[in-house]
C-alpha positions in Angstrom: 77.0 106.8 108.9 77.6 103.4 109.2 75.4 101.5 111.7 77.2 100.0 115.0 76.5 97.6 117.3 78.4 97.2 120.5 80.3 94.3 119.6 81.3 96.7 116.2 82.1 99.7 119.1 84.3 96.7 121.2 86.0 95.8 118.6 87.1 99.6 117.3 88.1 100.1 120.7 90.3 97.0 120.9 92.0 97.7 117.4 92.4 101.1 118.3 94.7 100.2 121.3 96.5 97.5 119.3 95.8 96.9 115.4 98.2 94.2 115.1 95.8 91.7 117.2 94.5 88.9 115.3 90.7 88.2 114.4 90.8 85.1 116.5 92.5 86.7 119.6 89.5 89.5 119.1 87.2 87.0 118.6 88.2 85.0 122.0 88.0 88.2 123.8 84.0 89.1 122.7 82.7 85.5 122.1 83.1 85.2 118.4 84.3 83.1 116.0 87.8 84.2 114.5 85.5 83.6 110.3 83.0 86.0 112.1 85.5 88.5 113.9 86.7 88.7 110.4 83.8 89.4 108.6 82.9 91.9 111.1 86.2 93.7 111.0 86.2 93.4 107.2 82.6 95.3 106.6 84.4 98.0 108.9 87.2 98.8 106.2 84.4 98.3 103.1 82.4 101.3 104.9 85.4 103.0 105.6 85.2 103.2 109.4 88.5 101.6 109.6 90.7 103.9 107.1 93.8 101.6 107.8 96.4 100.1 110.4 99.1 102.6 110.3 102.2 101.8 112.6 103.6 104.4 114.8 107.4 104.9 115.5 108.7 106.2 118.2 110.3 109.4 117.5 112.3 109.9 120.4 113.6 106.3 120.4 114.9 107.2 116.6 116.9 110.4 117.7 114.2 112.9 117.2 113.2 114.3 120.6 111.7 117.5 120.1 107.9 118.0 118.5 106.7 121.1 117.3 103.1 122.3 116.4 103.8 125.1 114.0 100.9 127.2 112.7 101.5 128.5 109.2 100.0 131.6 107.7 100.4 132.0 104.1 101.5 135.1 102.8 98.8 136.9 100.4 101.2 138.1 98.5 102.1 136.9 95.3 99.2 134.5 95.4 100.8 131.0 96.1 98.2 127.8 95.5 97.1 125.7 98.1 98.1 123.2 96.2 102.1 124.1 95.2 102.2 125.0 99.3 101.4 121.6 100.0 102.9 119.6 98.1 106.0 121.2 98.7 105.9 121.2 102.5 105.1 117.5 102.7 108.1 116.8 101.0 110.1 118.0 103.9 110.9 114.8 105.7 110.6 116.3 109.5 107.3 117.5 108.4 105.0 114.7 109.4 101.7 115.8 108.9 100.0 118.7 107.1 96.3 120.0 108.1 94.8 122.7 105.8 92.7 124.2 108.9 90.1 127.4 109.6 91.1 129.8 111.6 94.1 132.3 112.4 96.3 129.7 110.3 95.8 128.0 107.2 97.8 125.4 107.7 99.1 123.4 111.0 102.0 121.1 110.6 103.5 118.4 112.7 107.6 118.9 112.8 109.7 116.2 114.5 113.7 117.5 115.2 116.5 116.0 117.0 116.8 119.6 119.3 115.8 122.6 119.2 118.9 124.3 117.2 117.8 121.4 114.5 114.3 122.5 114.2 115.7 126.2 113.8 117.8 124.5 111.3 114.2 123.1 109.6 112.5 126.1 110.3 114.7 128.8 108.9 115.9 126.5 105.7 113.3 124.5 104.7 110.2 125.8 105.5 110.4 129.6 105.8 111.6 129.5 102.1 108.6 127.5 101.0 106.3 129.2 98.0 103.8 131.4 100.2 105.2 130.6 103.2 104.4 133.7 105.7 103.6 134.2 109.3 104.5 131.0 112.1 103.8 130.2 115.4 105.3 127.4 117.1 104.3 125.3 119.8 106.8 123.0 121.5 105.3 119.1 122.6 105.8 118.7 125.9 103.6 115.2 126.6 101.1 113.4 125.0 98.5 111.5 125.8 96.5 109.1 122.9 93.3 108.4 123.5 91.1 106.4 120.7 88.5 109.0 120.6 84.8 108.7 120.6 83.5 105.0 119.1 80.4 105.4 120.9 
């Protein structure tokens, strides 16, 4: 665990809301210097407390208004691999994330569709006839709310 101080913690917090803001508008915000901001921000990504600046589309705004939570049980029979599950479910292009989780599933998948009859579409063709693919459970999106989680 990397060791933070509270200008560290105000500056997670302020990249957290907004990546894209510069080391010099960060710095005028906390009393830095943009060199220093900078340094700071870069010995963040070296420990790997910042993993990256990813940018977020909005799916709804690009014709896909329905998100689905979809818990995935893989069937025991026939003995598929973690691995060949994986790999071929993340090549589904609705499919945006995969999480290998504990618990009544072993996977829990993110699925974006323009409606509901195209996720039944995405359901029924592409992932129900995935290697090992066996019980679901789906879980319709109705809001969200992003919050940057505990920095401390």
């Amino acid at each position: 665990m990397t060791d933070l101080d509270e200008i560290d913690r105000k500056l997670l917090r302020a990249l957290a809301q907004d990546a894209t803001q510069s080391a010099g508008a960060l710095g005028r915000r906390f009393g830095l210097s943009q060199p220093a901001t900078w340094r700071r921000i870069r010995r963040l990504e070296e420990a790997g407390v910042i993993k990256g600046r990813r940018l977020r589309l909005n799916a709804e705004a690009l014709g896909f208004g329905v998100t689905v939570f979809l818990g995935v049980k893989l069937a025991r029979k026939g003995r598929v691999s973690l691995e060949d599950f994986e790999r071929a479910v993340s090549a589904i292009p609705e499919v945006q994330t995969v999480e290998h989780v504990l618990g009544l599933y072993d996977y829990r998948l993110r699925v974006v569709a323009r409606d509901l009859s195209d996720f039944e579409r995405v359901l029924r063709r592409r992932i129900m006839t995935l290697p090992g693919a066996g019980e679901v459970e789906a879980n319709v999106l109705l809001s969200e709310e992003r919050l940057p989680g505990p920095i401390g």
